[in-house]
VOBA-1610 file (N, C-alpha, C; in pm, whole numbers, padded with zeros to 5 digits, always signed):
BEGIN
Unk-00398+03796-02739Unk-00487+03701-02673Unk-00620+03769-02645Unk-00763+03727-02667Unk-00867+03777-02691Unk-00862+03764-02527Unk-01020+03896-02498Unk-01043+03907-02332Unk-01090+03773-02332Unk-01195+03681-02377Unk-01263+03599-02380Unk-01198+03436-02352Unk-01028+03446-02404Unk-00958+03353-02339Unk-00915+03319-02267Unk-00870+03500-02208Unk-00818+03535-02095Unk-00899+03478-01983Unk-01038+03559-02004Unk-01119+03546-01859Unk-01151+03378-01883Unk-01143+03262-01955Unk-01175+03121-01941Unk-01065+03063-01857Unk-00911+03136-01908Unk-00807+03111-01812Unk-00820+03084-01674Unk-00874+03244-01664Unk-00853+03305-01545Unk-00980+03210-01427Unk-01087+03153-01496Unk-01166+03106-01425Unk-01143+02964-01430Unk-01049+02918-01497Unk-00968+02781-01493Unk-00903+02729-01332Unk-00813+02863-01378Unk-00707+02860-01221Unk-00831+02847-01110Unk-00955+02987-01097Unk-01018+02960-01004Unk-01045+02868-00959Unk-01126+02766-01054Unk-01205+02644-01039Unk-01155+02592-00969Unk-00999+02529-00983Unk-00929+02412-00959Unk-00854+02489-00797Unk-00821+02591-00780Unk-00774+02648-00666Unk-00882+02659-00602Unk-01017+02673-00654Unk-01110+02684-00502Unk-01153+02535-00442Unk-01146+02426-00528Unk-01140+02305-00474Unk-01025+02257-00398Unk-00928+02318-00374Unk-00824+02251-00338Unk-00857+02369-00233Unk-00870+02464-00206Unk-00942+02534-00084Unk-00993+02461-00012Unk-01165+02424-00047Unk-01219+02372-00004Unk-01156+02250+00109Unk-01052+02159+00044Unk-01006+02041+00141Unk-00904+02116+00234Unk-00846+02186+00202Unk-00796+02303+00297Unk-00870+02325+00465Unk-00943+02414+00403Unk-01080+02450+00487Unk-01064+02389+00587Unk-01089+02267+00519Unk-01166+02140+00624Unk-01017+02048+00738Unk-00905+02052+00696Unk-00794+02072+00749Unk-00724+01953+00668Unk-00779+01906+00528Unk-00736+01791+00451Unk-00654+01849+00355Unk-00523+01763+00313Unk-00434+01804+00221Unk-00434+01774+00098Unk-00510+01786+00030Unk-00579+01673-00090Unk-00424+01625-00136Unk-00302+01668-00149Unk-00155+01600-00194Unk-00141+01476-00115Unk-00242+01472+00018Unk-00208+01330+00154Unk-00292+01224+00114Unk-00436+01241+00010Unk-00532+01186-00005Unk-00535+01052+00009Unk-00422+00974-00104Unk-00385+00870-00157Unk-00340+00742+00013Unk-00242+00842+00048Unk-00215+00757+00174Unk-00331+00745+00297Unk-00395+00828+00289Unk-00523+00822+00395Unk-00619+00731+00363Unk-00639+00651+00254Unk-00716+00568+00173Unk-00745+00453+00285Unk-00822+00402+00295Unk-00852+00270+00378Unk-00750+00153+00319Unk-00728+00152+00196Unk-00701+00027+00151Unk-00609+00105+00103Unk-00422+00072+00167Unk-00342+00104+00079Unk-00256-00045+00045Unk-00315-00132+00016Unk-00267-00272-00012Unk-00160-00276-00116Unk-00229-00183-00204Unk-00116-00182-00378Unk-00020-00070-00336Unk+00084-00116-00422Unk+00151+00035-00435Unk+00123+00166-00464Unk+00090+00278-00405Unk+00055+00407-00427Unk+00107+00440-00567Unk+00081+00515-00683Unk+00178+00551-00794Unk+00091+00690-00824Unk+00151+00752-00887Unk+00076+00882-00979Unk+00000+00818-01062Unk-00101+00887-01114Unk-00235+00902-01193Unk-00128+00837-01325Unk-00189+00719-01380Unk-00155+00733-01509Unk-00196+00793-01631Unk-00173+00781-01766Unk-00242+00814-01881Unk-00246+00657-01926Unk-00358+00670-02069Unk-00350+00540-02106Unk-00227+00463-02181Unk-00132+00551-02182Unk-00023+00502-02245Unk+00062+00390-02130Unk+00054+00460-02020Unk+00077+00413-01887Unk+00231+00513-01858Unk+00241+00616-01927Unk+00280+00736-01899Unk+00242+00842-01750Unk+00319+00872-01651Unk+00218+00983-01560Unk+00184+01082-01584Unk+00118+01143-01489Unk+00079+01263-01495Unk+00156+01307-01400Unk+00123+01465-01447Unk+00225+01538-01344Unk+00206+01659-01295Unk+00247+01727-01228Unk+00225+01881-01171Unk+00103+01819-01148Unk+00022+01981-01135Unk-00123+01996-01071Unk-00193+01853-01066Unk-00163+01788-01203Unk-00299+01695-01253Unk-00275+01581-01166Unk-00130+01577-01106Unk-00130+01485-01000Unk-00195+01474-00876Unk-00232+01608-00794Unk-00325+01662-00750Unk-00496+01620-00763Unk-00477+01655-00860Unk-00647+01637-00951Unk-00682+01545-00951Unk-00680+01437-01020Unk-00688+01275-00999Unk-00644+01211-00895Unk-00571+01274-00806Unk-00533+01163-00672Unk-00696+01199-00615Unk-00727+01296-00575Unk-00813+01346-00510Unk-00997+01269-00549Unk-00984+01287-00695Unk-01078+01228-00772Unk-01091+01098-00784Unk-00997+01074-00769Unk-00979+00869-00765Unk-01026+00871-00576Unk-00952+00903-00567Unk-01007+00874-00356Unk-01121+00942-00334Unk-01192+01045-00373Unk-01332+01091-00307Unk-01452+00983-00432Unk-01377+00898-00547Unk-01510+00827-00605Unk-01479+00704-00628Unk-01377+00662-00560Unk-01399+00495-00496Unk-01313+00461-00625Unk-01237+00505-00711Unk-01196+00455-00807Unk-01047+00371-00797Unk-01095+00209-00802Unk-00938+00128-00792Unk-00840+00153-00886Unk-00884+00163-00993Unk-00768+00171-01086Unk-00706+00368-01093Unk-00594+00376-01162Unk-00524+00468-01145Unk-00462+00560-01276Unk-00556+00450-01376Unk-00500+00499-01526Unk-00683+00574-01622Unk-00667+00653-01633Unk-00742+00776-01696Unk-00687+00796-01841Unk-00818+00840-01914Unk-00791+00835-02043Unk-00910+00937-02099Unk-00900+00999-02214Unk-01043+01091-02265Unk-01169+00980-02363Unk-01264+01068-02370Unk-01379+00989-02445Unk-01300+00933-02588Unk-01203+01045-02666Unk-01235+00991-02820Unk-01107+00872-02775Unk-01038+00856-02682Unk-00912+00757-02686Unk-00969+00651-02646Unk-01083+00653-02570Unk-01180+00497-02522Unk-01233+00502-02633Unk-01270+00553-02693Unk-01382+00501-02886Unk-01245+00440-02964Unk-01129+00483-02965Unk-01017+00456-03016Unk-00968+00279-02990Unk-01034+00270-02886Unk-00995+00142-02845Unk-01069+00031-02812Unk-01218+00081-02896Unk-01300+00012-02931Unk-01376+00002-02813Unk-01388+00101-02700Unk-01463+00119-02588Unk-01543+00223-02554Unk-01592+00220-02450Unk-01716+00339-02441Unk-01719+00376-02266Unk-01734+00542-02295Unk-01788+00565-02149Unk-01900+00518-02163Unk-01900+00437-02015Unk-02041+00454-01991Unk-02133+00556-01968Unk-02323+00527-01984Unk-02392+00632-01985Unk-02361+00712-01881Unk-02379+00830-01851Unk-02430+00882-01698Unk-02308+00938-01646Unk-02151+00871-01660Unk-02072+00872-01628Unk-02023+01074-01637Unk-01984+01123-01549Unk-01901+01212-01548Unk-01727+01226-01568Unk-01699+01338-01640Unk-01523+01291-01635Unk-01483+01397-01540Unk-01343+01412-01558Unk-01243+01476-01462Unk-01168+01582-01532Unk-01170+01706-01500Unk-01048+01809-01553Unk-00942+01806-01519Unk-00843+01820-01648Unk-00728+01808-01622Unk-00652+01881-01724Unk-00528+01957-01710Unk-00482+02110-01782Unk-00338+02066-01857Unk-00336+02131-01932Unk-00226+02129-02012Unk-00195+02266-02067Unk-00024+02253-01972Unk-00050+02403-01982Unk+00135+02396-02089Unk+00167+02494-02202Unk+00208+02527-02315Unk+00260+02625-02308Unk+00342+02672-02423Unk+00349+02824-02446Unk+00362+02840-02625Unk+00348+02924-02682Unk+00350+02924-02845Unk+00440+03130-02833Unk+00466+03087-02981Unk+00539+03191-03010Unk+00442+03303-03079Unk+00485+03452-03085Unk+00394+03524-03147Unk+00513+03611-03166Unk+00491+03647-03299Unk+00564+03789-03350Unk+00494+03947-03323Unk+00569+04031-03285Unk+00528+04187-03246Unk+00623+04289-03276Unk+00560+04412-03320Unk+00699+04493-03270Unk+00731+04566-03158Unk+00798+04595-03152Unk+00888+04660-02967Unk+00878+04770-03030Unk+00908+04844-02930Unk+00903+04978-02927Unk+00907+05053-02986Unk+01062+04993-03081Unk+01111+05065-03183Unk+01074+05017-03327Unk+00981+04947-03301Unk+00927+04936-03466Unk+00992+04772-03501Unk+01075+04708-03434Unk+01182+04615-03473Unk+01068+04455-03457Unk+01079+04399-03526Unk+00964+04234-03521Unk+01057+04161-03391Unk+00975+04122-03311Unk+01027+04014-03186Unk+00919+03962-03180Unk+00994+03824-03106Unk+00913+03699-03110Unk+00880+03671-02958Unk+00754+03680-02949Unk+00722+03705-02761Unk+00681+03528-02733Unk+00737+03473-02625Unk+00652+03319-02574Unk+00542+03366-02505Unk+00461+03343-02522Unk+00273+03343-02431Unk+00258+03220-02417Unk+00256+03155-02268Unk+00185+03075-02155Unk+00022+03091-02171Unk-00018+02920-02235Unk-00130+02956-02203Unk-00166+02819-02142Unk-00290+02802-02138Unk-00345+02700-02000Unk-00523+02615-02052Unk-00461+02520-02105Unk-00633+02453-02167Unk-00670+02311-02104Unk-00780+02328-02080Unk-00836+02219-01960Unk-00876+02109-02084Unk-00941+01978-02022Unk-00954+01891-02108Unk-01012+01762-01984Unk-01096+01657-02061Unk-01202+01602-01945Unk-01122+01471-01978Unk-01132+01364-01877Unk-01042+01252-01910Unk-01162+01163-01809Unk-01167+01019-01803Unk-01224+00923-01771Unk-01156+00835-01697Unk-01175+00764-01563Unk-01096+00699-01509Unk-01147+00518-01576Unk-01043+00442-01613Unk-01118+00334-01690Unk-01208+00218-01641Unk-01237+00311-01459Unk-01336+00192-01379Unk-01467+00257-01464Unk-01467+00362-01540Unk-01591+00426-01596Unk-01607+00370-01743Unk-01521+00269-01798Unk-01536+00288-01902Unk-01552+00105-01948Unk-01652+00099-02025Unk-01708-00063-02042Unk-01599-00057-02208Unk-01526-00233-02198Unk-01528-00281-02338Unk-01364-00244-02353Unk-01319-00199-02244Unk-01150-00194-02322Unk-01068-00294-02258Unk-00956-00366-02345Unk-00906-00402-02341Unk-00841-00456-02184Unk-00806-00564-02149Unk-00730-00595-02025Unk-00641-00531-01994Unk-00519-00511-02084Unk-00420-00408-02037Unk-00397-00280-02007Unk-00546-00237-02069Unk-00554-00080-01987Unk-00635-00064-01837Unk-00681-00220-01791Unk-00684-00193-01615Unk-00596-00193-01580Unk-00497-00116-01549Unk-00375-00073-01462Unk-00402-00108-01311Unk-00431-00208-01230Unk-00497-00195-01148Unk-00335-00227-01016Unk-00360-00181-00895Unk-00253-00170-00825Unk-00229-00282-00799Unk-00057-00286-00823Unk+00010-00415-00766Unk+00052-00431-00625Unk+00009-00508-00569Unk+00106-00564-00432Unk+00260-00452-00388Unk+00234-00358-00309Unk+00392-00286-00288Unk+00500-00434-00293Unk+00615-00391-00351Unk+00757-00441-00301Unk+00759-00484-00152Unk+00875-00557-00169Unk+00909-00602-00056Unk+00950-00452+00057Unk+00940-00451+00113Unk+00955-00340+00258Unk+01145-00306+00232Unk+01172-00388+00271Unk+01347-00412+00264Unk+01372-00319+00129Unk+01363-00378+00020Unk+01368-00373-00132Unk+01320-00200-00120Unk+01224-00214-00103Unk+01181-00033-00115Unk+01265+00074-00028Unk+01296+00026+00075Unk+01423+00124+00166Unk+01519+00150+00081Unk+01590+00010+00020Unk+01712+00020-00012Unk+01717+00064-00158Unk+01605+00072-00216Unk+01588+00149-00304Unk+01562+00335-00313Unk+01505+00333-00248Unk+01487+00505-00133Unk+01657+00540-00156Unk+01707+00472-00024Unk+01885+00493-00023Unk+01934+00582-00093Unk+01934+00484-00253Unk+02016+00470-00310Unk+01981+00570-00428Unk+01831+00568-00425Unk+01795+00721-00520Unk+01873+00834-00447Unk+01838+00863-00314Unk+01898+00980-00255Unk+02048+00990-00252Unk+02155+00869-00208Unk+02264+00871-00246Unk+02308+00924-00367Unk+02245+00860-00472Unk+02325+00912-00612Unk+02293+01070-00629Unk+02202+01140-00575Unk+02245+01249-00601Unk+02347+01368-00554Unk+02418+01289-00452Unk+02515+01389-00453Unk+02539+01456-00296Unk+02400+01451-00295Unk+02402+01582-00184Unk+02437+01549-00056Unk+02506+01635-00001Unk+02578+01600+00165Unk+02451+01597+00268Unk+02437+01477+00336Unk+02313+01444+00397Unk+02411+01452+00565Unk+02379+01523+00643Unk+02418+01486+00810Unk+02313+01432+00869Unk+02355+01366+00966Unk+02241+01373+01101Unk+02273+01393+01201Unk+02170+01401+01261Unk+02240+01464+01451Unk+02125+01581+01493Unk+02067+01574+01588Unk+01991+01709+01635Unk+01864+01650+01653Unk+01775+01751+01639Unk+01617+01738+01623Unk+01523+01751+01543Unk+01608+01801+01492Unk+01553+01912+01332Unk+01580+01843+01195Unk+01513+01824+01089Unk+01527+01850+00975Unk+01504+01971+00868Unk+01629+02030+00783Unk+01631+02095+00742Unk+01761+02097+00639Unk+01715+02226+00547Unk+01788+02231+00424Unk+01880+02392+00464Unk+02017+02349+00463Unk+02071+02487+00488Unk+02157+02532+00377Unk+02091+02663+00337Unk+02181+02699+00214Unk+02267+02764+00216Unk+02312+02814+00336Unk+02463+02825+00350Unk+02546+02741+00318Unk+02550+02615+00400Unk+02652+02528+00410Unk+02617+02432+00261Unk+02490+02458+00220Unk+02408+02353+00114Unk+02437+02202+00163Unk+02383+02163+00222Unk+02356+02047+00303Unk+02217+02017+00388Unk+02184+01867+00393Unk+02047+01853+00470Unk+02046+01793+00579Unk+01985+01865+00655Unk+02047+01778+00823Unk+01898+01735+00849Unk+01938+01572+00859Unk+01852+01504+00961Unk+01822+01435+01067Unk+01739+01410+01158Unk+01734+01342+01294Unk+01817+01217+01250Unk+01886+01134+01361Unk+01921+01007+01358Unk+01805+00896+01303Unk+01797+00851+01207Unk+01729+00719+01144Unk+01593+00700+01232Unk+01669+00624+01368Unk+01639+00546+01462Unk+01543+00636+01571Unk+01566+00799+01569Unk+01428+00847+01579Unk+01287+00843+01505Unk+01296+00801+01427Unk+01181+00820+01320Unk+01102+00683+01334Unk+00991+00704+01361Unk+00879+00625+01376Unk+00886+00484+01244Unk+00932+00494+01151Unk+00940+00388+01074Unk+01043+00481+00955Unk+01105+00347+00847Unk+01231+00400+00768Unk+01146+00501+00658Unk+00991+00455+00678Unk+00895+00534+00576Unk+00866+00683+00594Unk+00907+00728+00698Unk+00890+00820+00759Unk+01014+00917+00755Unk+01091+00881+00780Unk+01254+00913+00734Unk+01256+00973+00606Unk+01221+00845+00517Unk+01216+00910+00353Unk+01166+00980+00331Unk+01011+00989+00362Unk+00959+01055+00357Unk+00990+01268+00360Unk+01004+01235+00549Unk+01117+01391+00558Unk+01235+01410+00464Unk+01340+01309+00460Unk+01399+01303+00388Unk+01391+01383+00178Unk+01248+01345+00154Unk+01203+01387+00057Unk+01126+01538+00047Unk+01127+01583+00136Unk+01045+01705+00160Unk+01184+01813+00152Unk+01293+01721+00213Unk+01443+01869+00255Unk+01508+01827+00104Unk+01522+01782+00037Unk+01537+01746-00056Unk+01504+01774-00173Unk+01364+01852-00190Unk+01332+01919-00286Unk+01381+02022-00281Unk+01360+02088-00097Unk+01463+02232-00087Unk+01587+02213-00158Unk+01631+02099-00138Unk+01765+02137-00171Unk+01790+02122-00373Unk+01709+02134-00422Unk+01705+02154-00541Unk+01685+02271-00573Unk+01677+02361-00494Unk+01660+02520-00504Unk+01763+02621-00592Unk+01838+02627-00477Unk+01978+02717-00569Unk+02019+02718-00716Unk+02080+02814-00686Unk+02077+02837-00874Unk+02180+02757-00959Unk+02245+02686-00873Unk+02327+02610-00949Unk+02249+02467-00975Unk+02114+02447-00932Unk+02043+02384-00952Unk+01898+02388-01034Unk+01773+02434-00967Unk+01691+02465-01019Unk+01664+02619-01040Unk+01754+02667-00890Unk+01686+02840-00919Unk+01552+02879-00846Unk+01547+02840-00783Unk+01372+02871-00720Unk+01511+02978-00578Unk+01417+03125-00617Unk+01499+03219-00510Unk+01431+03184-00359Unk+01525+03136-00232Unk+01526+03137-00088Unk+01571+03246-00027Unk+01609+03354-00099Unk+01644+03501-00058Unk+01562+03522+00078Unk+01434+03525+00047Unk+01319+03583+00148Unk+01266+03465+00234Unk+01325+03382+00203Unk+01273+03275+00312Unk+01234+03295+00464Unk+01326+03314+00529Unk+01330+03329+00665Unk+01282+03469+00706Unk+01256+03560+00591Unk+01193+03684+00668Unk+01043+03693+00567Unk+00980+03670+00464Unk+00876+03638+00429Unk+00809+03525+00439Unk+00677+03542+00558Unk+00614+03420+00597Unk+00509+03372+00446Unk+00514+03469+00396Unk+00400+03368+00239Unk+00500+03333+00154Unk+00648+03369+00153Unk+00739+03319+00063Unk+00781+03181+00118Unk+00798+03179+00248Unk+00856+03040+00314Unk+00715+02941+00259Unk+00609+02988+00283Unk+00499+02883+00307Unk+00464+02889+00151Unk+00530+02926+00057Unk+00508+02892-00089Unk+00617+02794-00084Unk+00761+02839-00019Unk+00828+02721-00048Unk+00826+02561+00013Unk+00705+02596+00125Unk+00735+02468+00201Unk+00616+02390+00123Unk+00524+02475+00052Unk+00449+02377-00039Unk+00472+02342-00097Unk+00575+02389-00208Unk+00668+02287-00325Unk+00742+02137-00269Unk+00812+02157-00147Unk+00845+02083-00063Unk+00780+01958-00050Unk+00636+01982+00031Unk+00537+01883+00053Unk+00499+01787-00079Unk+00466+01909-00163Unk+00416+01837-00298Unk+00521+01721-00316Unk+00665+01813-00365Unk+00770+01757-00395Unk+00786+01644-00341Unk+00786+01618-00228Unk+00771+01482-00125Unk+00677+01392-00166Unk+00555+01453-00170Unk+00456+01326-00229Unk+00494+01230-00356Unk+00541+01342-00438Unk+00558+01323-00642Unk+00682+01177-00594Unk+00710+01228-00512Unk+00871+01073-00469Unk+00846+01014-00420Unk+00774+01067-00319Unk+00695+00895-00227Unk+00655+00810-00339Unk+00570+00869-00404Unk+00489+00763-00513Unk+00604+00693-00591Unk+00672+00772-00632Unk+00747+00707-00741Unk+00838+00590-00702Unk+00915+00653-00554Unk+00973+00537-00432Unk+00895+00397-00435Unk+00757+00407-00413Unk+00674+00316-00331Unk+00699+00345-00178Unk+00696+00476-00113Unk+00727+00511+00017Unk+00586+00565+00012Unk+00560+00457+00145Unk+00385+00520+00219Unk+00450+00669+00295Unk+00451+00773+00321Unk+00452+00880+00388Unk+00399+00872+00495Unk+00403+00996+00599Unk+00370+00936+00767Unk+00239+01044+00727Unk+00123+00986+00791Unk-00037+01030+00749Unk-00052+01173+00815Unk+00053+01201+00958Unk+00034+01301+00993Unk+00110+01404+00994Unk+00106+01573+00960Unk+00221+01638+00915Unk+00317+01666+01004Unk+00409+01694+00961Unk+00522+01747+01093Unk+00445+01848+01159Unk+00477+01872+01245Unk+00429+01979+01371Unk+00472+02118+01295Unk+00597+02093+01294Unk+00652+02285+01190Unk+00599+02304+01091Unk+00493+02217+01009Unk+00463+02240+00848Unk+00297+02261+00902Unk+00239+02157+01009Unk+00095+02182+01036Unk+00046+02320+01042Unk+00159+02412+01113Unk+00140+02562+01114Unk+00095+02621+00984Unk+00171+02545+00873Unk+00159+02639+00749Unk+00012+02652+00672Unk-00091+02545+00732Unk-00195+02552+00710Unk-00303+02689+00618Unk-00298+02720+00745Unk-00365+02855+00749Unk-00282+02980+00627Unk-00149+02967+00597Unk-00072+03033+00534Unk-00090+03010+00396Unk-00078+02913+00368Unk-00173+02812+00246Unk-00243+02856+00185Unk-00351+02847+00278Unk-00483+02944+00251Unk-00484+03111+00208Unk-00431+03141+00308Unk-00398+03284+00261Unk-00328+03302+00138Unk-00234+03157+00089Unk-00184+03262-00051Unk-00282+03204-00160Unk-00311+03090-00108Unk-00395+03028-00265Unk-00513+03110-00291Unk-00581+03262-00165Unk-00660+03288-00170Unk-00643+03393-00252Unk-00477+03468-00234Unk-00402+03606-00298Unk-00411+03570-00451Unk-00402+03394-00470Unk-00313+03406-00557Unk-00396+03273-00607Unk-00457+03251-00741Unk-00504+03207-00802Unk-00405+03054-00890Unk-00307+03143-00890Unk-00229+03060-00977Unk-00087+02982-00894Unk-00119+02981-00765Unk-00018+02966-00671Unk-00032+02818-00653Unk-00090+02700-00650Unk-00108+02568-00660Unk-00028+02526-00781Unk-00048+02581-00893Unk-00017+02536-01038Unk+00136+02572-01027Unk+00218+02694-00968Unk+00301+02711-00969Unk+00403+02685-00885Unk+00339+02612-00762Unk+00403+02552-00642Unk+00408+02378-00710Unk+00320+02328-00777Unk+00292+02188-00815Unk+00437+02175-00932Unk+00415+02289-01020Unk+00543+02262-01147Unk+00648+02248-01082Unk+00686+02380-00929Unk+00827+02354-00911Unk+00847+02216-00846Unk+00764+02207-00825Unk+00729+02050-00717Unk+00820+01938-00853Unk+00720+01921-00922Unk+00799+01858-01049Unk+00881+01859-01100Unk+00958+01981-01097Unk+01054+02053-01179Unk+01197+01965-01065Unk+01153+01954-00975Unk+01241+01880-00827Unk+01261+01755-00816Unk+01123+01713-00875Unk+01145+01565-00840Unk+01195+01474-00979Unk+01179+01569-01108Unk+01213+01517-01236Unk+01401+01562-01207Unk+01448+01674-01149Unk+01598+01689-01195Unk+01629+01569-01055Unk+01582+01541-00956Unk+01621+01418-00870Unk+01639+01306-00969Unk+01559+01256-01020Unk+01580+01134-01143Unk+01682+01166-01235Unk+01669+01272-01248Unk+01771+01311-01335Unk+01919+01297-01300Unk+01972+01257-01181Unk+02082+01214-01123Unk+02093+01122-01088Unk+02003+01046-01196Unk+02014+00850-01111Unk+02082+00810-01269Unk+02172+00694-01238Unk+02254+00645-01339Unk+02143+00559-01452Unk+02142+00648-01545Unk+02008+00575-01664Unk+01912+00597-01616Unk+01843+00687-01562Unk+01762+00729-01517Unk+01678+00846-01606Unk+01569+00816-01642Unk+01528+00924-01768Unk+01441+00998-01655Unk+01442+01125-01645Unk+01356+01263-01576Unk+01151+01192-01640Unk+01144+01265-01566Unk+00967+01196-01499Unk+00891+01343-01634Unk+00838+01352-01731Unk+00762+01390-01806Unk+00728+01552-01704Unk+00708+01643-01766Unk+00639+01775-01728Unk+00502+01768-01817Unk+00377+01818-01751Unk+00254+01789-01732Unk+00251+01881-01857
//
């Protein structure tokens, strides 16, 4: 890999981690963006593509943020040559949006001993996309524009019943929500504490990604949890993310303000996304990696695309 790709990489990750700083900073979660919106009338969903495919990991991130700081109603994004494709046009003036696609390809070498092996190299290429309130002349069916949420009822009992089918031993009782990997089980407050059933799921969806952890599952190591404070607060960001990537997909509005135990992690946040360049991108995949094997335990249920 030439230095010259390397360092475009390397100032890739920057770019996109110092913006997501930035809302940091300021004490905003750019993953909360969507629900803080004045107008959440339609159903919340992930960023589409023009296929009406999502997006995922980081880029879910990227475009939530970009659609809510530029007023943009619709939710489906597409690049310049796929609007010429469809007999449409950015408009003049218009700016687009970065968004990464990240790969790996094979390369042959020899080891040590002289012997040919085949190494995987991770690499990471950005690419500009258009949201289609920017784009004059296409077609009706690519305004994706938000529908009316479900019925309230209908969306609980849909919540339920995603979380039921997977399996996992859910308690309640106490004060606390949490994922214990001893017992591997998720304990939550009684229902009927929780400010609304949206709110429930919500937590509900945050202990839930934890519990996709273990290795008989996804594998993300909790070894150091409880005695490394940047390892916990890497995992409680997968968590959060993880929570959002399901809210959306649920149609569950999330509660606007964070739990009290996670508000702490703020500042921790900061500190690693500051260590660590590539710590968003890699907290966002496992995020995905959680909420696609959750689908993945629903009866006919096809897993949610990796970005």
């Amino acid at each position: 890999m030439s230095m010259k790709h390397e360092s475009n990489r390397a100032d890739l990750y920057s770019r996109i981690t110092d913006r997501i700083v930035e809302d940091l900073a300021l004490g905003v979660r750019p993953w909360m963006k969507p629900w803080n919106a004045s107008n959440t009338e339609g159903r919340i969903t992930r960023p589409l593509r023009h296929t009406g495919q999502p997006y995922s990991g980081v880029n879910v991130l990227l475009l939530w943020s970009e659609q809510m700081s530029r007023g943009f109603a619709a939710s489906t994004w597409m690049t310049f040559r796929q609007a010429l494709e469809l007999g449409a046009g950015v408009r003049k003036g218009e700016t687009g949006t970065t968004v990464v696609f990240a790969s790996r390809f094979t390369k042959s070498e020899a080891d040590a001993n002289g012997a040919e092996v085949d190494r995987e190299i991770p690499f990471l290429k950005a690419y500009c996309v258009f949201n289609v309130d920017q784009i004059d002349g296409l077609p009706d069916h690519c305004y994706h524009r938000p529908v009316r949420a479900a019925d309230p009822v209908e969306r609980i009992a849909g919540a339920d019943r995603f979380f039921r089918n997977t399996g996992a031993v859910i308690r309640h009782g106490g004060n606390q929500a949490f994922y214990g990997p001893v017992t591997d089980h998720v304990q939550m407050p009684a229902f009927e504490t929780f400010k609304d059933a949206a709110s429930y799921y919500a937590t509900l969806s945050h202990e839930m990604t934890h519990w996709t952890a273990p290795e008989g599952r996804l594998g993300r190591d909790l070894s150091r949890y409880a005695k490394d404070k940047s390892e916990r607060a890497r995992e409680e960001l997968i968590a959060e993310l993880g929570s959002c990537f399901l809210c959306a997909d649920l149609g569950i509005a999330p509660e606007l303000e964070p739990r009290p135990d996670h508000a702490s992690y703020l500042q921790c946040w900061l500190n690693v996304l500051a260590d660590d360049k590539r710590a968003i991108f890699q907290a966002a995949a496992h995020a995905q990696r959680a909420a696609s094997f959750l689908h993945s335990l629903q009866p006919g249920d096809e897993p949610l695309a990796a970005a």
